[in-house]
C-alpha positions as CSV (number, residue, x, y, z in Angstrom):
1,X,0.0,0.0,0.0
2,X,0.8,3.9,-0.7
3,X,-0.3,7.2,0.1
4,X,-0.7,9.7,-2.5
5,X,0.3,13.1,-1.4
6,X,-0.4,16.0,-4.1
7,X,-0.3,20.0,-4.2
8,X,-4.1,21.1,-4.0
9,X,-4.6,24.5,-5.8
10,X,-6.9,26.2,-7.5
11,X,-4.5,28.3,-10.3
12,X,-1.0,28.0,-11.5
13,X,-0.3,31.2,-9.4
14,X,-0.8,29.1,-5.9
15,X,2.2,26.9,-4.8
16,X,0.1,25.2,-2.6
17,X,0.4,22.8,0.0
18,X,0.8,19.3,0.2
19,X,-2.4,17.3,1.5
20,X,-3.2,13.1,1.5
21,X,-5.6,12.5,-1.3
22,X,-5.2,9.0,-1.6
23,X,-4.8,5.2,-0.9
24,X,-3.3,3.1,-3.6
25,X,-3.4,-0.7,-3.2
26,X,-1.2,-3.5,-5.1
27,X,-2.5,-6.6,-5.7
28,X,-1.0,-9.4,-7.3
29,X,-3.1,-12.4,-8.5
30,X,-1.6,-15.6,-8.4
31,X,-1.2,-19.3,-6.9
32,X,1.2,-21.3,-5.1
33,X,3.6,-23.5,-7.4
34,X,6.2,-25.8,-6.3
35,X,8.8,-22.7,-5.7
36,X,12.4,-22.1,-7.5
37,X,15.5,-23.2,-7.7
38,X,15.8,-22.6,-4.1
39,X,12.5,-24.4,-3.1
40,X,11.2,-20.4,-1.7
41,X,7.5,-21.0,-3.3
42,X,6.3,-18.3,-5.9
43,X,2.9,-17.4,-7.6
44,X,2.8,-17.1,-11.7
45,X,1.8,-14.1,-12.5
46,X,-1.4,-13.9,-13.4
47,X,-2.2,-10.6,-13.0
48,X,-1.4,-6.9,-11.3
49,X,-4.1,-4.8,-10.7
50,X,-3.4,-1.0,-9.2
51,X,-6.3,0.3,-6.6
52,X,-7.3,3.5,-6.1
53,X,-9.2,4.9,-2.6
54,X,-9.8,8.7,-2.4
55,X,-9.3,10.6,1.0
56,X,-11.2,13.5,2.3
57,X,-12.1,15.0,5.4
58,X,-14.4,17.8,7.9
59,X,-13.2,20.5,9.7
60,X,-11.7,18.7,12.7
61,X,-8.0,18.8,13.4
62,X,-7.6,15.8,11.6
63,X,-8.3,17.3,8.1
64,X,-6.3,20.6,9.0
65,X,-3.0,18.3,9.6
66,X,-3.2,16.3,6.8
67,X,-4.6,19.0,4.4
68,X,-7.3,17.1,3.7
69,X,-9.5,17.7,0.8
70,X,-13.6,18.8,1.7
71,X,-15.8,16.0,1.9
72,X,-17.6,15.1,-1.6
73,X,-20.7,17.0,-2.6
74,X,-22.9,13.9,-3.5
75,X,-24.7,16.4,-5.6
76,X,-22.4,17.6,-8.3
77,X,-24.4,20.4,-9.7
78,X,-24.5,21.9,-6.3
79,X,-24.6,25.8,-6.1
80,X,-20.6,26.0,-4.8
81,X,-19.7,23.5,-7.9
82,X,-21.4,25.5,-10.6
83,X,-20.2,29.0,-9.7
84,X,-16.7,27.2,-9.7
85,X,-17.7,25.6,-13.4
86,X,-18.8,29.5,-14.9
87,X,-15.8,30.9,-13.6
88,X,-13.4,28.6,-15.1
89,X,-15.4,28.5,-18.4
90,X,-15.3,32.3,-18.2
91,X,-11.6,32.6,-17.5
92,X,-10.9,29.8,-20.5
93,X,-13.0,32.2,-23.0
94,X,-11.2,35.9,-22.3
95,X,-8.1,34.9,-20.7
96,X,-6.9,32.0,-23.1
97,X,-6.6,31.9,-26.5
98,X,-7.2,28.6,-28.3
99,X,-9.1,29.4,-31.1
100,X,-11.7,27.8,-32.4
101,X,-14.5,30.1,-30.9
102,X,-17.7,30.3,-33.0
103,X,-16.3,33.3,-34.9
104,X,-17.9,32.0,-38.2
105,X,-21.5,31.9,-36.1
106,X,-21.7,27.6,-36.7
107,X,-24.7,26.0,-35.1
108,X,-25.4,22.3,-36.0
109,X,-28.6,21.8,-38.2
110,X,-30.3,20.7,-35.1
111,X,-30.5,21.7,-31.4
112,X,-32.9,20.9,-28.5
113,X,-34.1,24.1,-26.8
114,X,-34.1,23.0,-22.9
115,X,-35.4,27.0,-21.8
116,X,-35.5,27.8,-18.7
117,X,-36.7,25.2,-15.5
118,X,-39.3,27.6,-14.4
119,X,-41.2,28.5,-17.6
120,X,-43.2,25.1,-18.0
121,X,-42.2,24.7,-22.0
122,X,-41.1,20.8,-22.1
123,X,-37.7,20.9,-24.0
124,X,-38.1,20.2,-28.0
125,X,-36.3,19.9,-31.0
126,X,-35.8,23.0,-32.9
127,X,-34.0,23.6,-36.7
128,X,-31.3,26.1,-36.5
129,X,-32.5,28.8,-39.2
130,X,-30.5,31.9,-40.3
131,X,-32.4,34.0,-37.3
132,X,-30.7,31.7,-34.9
133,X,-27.2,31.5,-36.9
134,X,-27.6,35.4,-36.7
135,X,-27.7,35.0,-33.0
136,X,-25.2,33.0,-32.5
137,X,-26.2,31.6,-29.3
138,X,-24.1,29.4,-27.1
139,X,-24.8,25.3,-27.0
140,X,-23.7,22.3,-25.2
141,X,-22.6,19.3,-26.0
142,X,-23.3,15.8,-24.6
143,X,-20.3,12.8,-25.1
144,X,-21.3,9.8,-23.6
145,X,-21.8,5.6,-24.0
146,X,-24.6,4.4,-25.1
147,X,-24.1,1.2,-23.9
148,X,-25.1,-2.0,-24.8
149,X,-27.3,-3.0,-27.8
150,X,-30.0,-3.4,-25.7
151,X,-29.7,0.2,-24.0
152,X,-29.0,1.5,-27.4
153,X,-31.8,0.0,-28.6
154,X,-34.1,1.4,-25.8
155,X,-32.9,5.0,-25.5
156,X,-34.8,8.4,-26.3
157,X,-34.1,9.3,-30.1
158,X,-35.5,11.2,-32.7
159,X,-36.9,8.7,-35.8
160,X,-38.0,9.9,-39.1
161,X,-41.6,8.8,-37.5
162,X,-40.9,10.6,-34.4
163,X,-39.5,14.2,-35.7
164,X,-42.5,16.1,-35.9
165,X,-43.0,15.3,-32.4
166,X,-39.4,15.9,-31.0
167,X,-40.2,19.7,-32.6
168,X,-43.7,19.8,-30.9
169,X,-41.6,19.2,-27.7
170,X,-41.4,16.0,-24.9
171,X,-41.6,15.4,-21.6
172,X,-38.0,15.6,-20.0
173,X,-39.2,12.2,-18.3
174,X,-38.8,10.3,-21.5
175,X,-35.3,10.6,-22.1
176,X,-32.9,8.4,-20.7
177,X,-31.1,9.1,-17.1
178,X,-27.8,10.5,-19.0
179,X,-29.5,13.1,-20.8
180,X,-31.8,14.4,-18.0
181,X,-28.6,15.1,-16.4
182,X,-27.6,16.7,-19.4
183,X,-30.2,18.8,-19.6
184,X,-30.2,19.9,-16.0
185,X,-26.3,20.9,-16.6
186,X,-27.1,23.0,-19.6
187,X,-29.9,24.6,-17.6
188,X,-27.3,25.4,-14.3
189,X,-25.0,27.2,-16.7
190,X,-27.7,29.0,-18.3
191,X,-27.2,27.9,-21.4
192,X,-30.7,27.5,-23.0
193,X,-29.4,24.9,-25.8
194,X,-27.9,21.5,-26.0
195,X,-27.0,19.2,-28.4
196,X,-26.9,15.1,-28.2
197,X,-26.2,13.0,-31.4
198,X,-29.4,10.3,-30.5
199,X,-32.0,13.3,-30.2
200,X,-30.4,16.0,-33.3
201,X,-29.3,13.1,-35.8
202,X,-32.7,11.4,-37.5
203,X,-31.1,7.6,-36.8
204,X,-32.9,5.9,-39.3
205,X,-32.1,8.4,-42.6
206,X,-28.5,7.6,-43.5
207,X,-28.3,11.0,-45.3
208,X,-29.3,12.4,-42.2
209,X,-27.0,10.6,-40.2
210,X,-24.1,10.7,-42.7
211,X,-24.3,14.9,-43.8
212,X,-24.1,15.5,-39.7
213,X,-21.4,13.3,-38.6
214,X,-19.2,14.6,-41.2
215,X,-19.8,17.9,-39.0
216,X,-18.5,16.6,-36.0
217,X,-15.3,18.3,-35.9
218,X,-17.4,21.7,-36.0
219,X,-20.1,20.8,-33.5
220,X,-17.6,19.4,-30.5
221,X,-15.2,22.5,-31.3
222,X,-18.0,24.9,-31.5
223,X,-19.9,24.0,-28.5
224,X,-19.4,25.9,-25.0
225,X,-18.2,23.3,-23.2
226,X,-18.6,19.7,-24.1
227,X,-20.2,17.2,-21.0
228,X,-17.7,14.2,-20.2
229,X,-19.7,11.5,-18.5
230,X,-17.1,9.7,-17.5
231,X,-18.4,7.6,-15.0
232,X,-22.0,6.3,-16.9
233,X,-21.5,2.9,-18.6
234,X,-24.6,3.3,-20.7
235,X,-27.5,6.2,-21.6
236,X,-29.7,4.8,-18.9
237,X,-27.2,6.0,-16.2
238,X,-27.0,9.4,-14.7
239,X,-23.6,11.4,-13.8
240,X,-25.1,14.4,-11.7
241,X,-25.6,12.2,-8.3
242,X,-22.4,11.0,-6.8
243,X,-22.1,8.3,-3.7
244,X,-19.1,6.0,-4.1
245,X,-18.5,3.3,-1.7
246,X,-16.9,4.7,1.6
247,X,-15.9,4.4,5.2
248,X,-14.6,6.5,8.1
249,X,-11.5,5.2,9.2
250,X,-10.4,7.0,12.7
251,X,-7.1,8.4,12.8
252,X,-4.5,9.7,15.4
253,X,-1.0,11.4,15.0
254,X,1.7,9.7,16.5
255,X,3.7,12.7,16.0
256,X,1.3,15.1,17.8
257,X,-1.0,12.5,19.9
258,X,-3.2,15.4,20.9
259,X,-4.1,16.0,17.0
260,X,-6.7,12.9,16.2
261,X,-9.9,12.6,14.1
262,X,-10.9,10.8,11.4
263,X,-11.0,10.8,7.4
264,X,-13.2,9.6,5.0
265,X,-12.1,6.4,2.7
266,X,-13.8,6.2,-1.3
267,X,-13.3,3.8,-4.1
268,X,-11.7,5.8,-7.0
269,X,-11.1,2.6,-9.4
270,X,-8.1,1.6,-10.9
271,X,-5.0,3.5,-10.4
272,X,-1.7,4.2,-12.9
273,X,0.7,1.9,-11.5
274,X,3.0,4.3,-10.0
275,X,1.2,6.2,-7.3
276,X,4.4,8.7,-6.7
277,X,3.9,12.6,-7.1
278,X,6.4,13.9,-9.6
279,X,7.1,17.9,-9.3
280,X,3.5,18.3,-8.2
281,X,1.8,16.3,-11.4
282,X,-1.4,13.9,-9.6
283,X,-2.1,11.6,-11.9
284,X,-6.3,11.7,-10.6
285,X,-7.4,13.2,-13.7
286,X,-6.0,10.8,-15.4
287,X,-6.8,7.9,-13.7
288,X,-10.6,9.2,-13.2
289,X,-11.0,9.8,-17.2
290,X,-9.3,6.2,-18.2
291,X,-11.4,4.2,-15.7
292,X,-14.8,3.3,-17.8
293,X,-16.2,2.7,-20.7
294,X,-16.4,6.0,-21.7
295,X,-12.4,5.6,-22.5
296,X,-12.4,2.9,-24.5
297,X,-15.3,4.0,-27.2
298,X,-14.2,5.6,-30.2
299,X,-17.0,8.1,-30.8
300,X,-15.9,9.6,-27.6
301,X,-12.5,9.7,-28.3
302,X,-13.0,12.0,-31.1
303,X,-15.5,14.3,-29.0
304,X,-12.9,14.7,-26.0
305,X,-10.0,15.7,-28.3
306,X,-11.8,18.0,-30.7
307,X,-13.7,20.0,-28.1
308,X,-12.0,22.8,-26.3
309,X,-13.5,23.2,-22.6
310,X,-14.8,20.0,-20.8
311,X,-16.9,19.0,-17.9
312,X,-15.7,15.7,-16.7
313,X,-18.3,13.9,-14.7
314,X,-16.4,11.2,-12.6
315,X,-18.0,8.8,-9.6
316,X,-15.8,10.9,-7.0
317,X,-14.9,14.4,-8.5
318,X,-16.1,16.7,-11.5
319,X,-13.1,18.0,-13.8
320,X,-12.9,21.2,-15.7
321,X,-10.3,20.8,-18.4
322,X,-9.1,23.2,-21.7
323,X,-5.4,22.8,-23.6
324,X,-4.1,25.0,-20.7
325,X,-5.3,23.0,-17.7
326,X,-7.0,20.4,-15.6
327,X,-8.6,21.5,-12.3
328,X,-11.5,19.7,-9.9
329,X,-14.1,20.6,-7.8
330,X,-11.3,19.5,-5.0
331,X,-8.3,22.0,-5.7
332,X,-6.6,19.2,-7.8
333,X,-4.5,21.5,-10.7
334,X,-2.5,20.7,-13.4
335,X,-1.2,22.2,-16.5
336,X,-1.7,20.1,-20.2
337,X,1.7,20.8,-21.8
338,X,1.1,19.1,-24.2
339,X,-2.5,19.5,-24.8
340,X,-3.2,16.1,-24.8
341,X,-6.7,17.1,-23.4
342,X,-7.8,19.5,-26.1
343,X,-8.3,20.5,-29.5
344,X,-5.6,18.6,-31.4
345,X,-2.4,20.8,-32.1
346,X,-1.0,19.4,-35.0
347,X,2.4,20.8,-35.5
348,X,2.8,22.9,-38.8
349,X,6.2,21.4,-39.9
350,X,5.2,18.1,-42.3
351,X,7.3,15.7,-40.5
352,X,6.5,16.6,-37.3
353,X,2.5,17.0,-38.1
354,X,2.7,13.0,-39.5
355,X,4.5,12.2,-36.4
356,X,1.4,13.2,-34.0
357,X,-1.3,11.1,-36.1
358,X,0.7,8.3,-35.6
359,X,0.6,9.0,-32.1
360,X,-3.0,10.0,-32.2
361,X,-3.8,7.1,-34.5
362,X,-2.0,4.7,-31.9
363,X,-3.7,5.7,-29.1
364,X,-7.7,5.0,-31.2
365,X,-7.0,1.9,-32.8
366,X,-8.1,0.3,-30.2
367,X,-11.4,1.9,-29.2
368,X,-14.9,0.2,-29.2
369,X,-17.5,0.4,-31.9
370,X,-21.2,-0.9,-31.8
371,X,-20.6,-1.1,-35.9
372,X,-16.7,-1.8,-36.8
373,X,-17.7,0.1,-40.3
374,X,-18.2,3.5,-38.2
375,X,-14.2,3.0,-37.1
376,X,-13.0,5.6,-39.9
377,X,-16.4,7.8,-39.8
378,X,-15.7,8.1,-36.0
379,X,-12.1,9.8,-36.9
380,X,-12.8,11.5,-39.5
381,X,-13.0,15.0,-37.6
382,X,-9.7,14.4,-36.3
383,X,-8.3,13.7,-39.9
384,X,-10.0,17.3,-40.8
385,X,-8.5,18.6,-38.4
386,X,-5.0,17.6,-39.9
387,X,-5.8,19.8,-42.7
388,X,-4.5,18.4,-45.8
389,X,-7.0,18.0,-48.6
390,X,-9.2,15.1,-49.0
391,X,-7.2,14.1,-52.1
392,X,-4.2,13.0,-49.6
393,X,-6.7,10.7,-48.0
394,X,-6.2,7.0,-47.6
395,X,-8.7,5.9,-45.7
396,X,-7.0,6.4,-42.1
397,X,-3.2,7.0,-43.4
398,X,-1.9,10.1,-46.0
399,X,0.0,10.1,-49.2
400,X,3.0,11.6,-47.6
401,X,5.0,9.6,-46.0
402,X,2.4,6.4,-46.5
403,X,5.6,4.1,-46.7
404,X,6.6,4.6,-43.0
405,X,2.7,5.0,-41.9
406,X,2.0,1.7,-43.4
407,X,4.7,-0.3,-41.3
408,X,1.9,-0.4,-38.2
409,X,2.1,-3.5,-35.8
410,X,-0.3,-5.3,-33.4
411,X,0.7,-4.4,-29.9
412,X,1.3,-7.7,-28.2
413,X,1.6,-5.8,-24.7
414,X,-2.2,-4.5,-24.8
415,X,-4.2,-7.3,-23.6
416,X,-7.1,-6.9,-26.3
417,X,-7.1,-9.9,-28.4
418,X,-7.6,-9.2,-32.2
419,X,-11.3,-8.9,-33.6
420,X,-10.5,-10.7,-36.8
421,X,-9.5,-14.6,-36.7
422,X,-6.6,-15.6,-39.1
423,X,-9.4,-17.2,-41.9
424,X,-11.4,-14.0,-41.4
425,X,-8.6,-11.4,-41.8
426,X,-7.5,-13.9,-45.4
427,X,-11.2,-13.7,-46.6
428,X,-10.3,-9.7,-46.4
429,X,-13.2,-8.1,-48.7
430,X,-15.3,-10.8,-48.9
431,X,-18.2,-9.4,-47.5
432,X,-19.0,-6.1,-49.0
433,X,-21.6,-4.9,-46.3
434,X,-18.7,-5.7,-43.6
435,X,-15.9,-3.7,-45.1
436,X,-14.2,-1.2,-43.2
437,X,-11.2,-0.3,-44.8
438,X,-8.0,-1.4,-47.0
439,X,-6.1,-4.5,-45.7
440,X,-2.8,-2.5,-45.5
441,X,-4.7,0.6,-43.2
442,X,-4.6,0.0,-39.9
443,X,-8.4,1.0,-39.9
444,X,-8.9,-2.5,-41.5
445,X,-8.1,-4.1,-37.7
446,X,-9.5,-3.7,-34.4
447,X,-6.7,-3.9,-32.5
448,X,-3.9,-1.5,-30.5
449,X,-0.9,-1.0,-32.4
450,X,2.3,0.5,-32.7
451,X,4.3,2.4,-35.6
452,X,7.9,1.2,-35.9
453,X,9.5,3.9,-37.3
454,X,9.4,7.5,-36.9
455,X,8.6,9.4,-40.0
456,X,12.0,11.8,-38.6
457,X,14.6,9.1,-39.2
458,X,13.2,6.6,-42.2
459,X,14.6,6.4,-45.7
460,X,11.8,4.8,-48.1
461,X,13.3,1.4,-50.1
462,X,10.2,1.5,-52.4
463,X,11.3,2.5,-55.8
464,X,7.8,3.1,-56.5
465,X,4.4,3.8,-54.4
466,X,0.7,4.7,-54.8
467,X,-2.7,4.1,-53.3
468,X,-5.9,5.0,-53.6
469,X,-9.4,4.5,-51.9
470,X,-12.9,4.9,-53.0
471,X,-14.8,7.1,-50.4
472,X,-18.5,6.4,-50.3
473,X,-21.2,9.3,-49.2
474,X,-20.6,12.8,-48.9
475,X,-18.1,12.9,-45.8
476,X,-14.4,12.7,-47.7
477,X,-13.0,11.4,-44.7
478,X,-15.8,8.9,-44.2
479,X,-16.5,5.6,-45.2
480,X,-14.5,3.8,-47.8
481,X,-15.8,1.1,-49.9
482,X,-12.4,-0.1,-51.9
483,X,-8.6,0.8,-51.6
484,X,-5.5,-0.4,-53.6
485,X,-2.1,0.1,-52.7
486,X,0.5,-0.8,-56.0
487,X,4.2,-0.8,-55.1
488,X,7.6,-1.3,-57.2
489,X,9.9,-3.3,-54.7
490,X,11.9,-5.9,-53.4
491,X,9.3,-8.9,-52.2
492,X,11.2,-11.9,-50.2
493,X,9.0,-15.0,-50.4
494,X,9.2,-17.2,-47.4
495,X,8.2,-20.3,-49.5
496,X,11.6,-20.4,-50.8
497,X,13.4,-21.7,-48.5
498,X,12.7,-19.9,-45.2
499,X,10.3,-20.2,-42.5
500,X,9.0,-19.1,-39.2
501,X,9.3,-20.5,-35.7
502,X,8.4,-18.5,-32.7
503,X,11.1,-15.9,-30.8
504,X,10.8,-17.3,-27.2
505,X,12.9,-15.3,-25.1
506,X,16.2,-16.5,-24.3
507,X,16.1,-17.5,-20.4
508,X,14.3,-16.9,-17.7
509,X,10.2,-17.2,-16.7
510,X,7.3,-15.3,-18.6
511,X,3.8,-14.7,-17.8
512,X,1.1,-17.4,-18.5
513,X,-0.5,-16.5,-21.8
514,X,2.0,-14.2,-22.9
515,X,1.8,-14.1,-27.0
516,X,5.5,-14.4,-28.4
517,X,6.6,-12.9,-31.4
518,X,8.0,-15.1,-34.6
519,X,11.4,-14.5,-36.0
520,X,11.8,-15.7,-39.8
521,X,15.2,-18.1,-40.3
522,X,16.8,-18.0,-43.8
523,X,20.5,-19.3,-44.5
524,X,21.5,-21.8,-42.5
525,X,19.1,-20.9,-39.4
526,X,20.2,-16.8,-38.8
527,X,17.5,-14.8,-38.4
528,X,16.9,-12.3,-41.0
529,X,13.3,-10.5,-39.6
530,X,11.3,-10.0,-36.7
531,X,7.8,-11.1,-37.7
532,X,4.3,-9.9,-36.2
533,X,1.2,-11.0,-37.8
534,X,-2.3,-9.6,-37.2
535,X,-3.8,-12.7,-35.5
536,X,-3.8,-14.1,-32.4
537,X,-0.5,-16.1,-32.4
538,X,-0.8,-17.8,-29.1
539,X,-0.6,-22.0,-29.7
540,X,-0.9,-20.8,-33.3
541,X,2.1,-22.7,-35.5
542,X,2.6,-20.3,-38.5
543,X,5.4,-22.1,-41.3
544,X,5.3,-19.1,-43.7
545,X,5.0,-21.1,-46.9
546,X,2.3,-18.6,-48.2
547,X,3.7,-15.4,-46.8
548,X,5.8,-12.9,-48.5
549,X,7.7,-9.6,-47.0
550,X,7.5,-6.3,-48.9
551,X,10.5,-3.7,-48.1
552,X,9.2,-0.3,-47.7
553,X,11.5,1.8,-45.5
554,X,14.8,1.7,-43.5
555,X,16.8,3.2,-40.6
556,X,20.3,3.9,-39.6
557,X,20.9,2.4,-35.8
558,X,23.6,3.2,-33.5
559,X,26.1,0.8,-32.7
560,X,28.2,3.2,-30.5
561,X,31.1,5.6,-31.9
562,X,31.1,5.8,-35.7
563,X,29.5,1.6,-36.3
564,X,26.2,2.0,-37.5
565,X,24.2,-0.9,-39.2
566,X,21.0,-0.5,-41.4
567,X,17.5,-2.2,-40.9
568,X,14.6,-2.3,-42.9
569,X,10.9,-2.4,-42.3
570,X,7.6,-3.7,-44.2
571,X,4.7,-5.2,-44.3
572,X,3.8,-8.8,-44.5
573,X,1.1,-10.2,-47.4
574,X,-0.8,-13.0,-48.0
575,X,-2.2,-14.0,-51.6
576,X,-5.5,-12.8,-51.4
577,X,-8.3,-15.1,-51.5
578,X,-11.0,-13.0,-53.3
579,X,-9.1,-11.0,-55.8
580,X,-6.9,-13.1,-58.6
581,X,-3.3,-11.8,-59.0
582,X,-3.8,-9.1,-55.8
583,X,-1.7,-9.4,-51.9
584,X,-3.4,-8.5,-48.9
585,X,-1.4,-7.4,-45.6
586,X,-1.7,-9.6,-42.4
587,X,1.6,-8.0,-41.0
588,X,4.9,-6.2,-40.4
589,X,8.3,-7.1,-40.0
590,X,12.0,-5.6,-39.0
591,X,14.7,-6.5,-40.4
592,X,18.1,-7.9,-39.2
593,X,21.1,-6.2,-40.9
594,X,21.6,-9.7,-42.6
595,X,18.1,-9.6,-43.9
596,X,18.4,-6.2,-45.1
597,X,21.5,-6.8,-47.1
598,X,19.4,-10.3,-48.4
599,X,16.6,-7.9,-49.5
600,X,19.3,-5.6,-51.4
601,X,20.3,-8.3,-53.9
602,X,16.4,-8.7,-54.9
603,X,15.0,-7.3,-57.5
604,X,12.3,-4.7,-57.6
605,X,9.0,-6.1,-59.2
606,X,5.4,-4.7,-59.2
607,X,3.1,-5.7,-56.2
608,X,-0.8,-4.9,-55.7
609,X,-2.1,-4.8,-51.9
610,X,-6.1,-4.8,-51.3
């Protein structure tokens, strides 16, 4: 067990004092085995899992000692909480300057028109027209889960049948839990409009749903402040009421016997694994907006990064964040150097602007998706944002630089197994309906993943290399129905004499269901590549015979003093079984420097990738 001590404040201009505002517990999962070498018994590892108790306190002497944070507000729209919210919304708009204020007087087609609590209109649908573009008016906007197909399936929306009477207006008691909440938020900050995708999208007219999720870069950018709900798993669960778990656990200095009291113990979740303050950064905010479903959808991924002020709703604490800063209705402050929590700041240099999609691409790859065709739809205001013209394109990667973007790999580490089997992955295209994107995007997997060379320090082995997609509806970073990627360079077929074996590690114990990696052996057993495919690998025996390795790109790597030694990258294809004469990619590999000079005495020849 750990304490967490951090510096509550509520500005950068405070130093503040340090104050216990948390518990962190380790626990490590596993059972007895017959022991080591020395006969000391020890658990396999089955699993570590990082625990996370928050820590406030009253009045007494206890709190004043150990700085104690005030005890939780159960109701987070409290009177104290919302002056704190309009202050730091109203410091965010004339103090900072981010950019992306509604200047241009954007409203999204639709709003819903909450008025006021005591003027007895029931809220209702309303079309934005030029008289309320001419206004201008301020809006909010609502990122949350859905949930599960069933919840989905039974929340409050707005139907083709049902639009005449969304505009007529409805009783607040009819929408789910998460937007009642909503719509009491709005109504706090005085804010008479708000915006939810289920009520202002029609979700049965595809044009509908397809012209305004192309805007979703503008409405989440636009909005006053965009609603976090953190802490709801699904539409049918509120965010405004707050009662984690706790107990009162008494407490006496031995320092100062006289000073003794009590705090107040809460479940917080999970925790980062290292609970240790670093120059005054808490890593709560963190923690609180990773903890949930919320974090691993993909629609909301896009929401959080493109909007610029947000109201995180958490079980324990409500979170005000902008690209500056991070604060909590506790005193919790931080600053977001890099402004991982805003509007995406895409550097203006080329190199370095590619270099943040990867990262940005890395860290959504992963996400959730009720319909795996939405993956590049639910991006694509975060590739406008980028802003390159549609014509650079490729359905989740760009025409510069593509060779280094399309040397991706399945992160191993990430426990999320793959979504697509080895015979569904080779059956790539098959099912028209079912297509998301190109083999060789990384859109095409649902699956974490990893980019294994910077775009700063790559030279491209390709002598030649195009692509293309076919974008269907009106959204130009949307949907894609078809993609072809035609290169002119050196191919290694691992039917000719090579084949892979798995990379075990060299000594030593490993975890219980670890997944190892495959090295590729070629004259006279030395490795000449390390091998990751897109499937699950894990009891999986994988000869090679129909695989093939295509050289894309390469890299200088340090040997110490003036030795250097090159390696080369690329991807890893598959005849495909749909399309005569055409590859499809089911991997990546590295090079040795052995297998790089191997690859240098091939020939280039012309290669086609679906």
């Amino acid at each position: 067990m750990a304490y967490r001590w951090s510096r509550r404040r509520w500005s950068l201009a405070e130093r503040g004092e340090l104050g216990l505002t948390g518990l962190f517990v380790h626990l490590h999962m596993g059972k007895p085995n017959a022991g080591d070498a020395t006969g000391a018994p020890f658990p396999p590892r089955l699993g570590d899992y990082h625990l996370r108790f928050l820590i406030d306190g009253g009045s007494d002497k206890c709190a004043r000692w150990l700085n104690l944070g005030p005890p939780l507000i159960t109701d987070a729209l409290h009177v104290r909480n919302v002056d704190w919210i309009r202050r730091e919304i109203d410091q965010c708009q004339h103090r900072h300057k981010h950019g992306g204020e509604n200047s241009n007087n954007f409203l999204p087609s639709r709003l819903i028109d909450v008025s006021d609590d005591d003027s007895g209109i029931s809220p209702r649908l309303v079309t934005t027209d030029y008289r309320l573009r001419r206004r201008s008016p301020h809006y909010v906007a609502l990122s949350y889960c859905w949930g599960s197909a069933t919840d989905s399936s039974t929340q409050f929306k707005t139907e083709k049948a049902s639009l005449q009477e969304r505009m007529s207006g409805f009783a607040i008691s009819s929408m789910t839990k998460v937007m009642q909440d909503a719509v009491a938020t709005t109504r706090a900050l005085s804010t008479r409009y708000l915006w939810i995708d289920a009520v202002c999208i029609v979700q049965d007219d595809h044009a509908d749903w397809e012209r305004e999720s192309s805007t979703m870069r503008d409405i989440y950018e636009h909005a006053y402040v965009t609603i976090c709900t953190i802490a709801s798993p699904s539409c049918h669960s509120g965010f405004v009421e707050r009662r984690p778990l706790a107990i009162t656990v008494p407490f006496q200095s031995s320092i100062s016997p006289a000073i003794k009291g009590s705090f107040t113990l809460r479940t917080g979740g999970l925790a980062m694994p290292s609970p240790y303050v670093d120059n005054d950064v808490d890593l709560t905010f963190e923690e609180s907006e990773n903890d949930g479903k919320w974090a691993q959808r993909a629609w909301t991924f896009q929401e959080s990064m493109l909007s610029i002020r947000k109201l995180y709703f958490g079980s324990f604490q409500l979170m005000f964040s902008c690209p500056n800063h991070t604060t909590s209705d506790t005193g919790l402050f931080h600053l977001n150097g890099d402004n991982a929590h805003g509007v995406i700041p895409f550097p203006t240099h080329p190199q370095s602007r590619h270099e943040a999609w990867h990262d940005v691409v890395a860290r959504f790859a992963n996400r959730d998706l009720t319909h795996e065709t939405d993956r590049l739809p639910a991006f694509s205001g975060i590739a406008r944002v980028m802003g390159l013209s549609p014509e650079l394109y490729l359905g989740g990667l760009w025409k510069p630089y593509l060779a280094v973007s399309l040397c991706w790999l399945r992160d191993t580490n990430v426990k999320i197994p793959p979504l697509a089997t080895k015979d569904r992955i080779l059956g790539h295209g098959a099912v028209a309906n079912a297509y998301v994107a190109p083999s060789w995007s990384w859109a095409a997997r649902r699956q974490a993943i990893f980019f294994l060379r910077s775009v700063l320090d790559c030279r491209e082995e390709a002598k030649t290399i195009t692509a293309c997609t076919k974008v269907q509806g009106l959204d130009p970073f949307g949907r894609v129905t078809d993609g072809l990627l035609q290169v002119g360079g050196r191919l290694l077929r691992l039917g000719q004499g090579g084949k892979i074996v798995h990379d075990r590690p060299s000594g030593g114990s490993v975890e219980l269901g670890v997944e190892f990696g495959y090295r590729c052996v070629f004259i006279d057993g030395q490795k000449v590549a390390f091998v990751g495919l897109d499937w699950n690998t894990i009891g999986v025996e994988e000869d090679g015979e129909d695989l093939s390795l295509l050289l894309l790109v390469s890299s200088l790597w340090n040997l110490g003093g003036p030795r250097q030694e090159r390696h080369g990258c690329g991807i890893v294809l598959h005849r495909s079984r749909t399309v005569l004469g055409k590859y499809i990619r089911v991997g990546a590999f590295e090079t040795t420097p052995l297998g790089y000079r191997l690859f240098r005495r091939l020939e280039h020849e012309s290669v086609e990738v679906i």
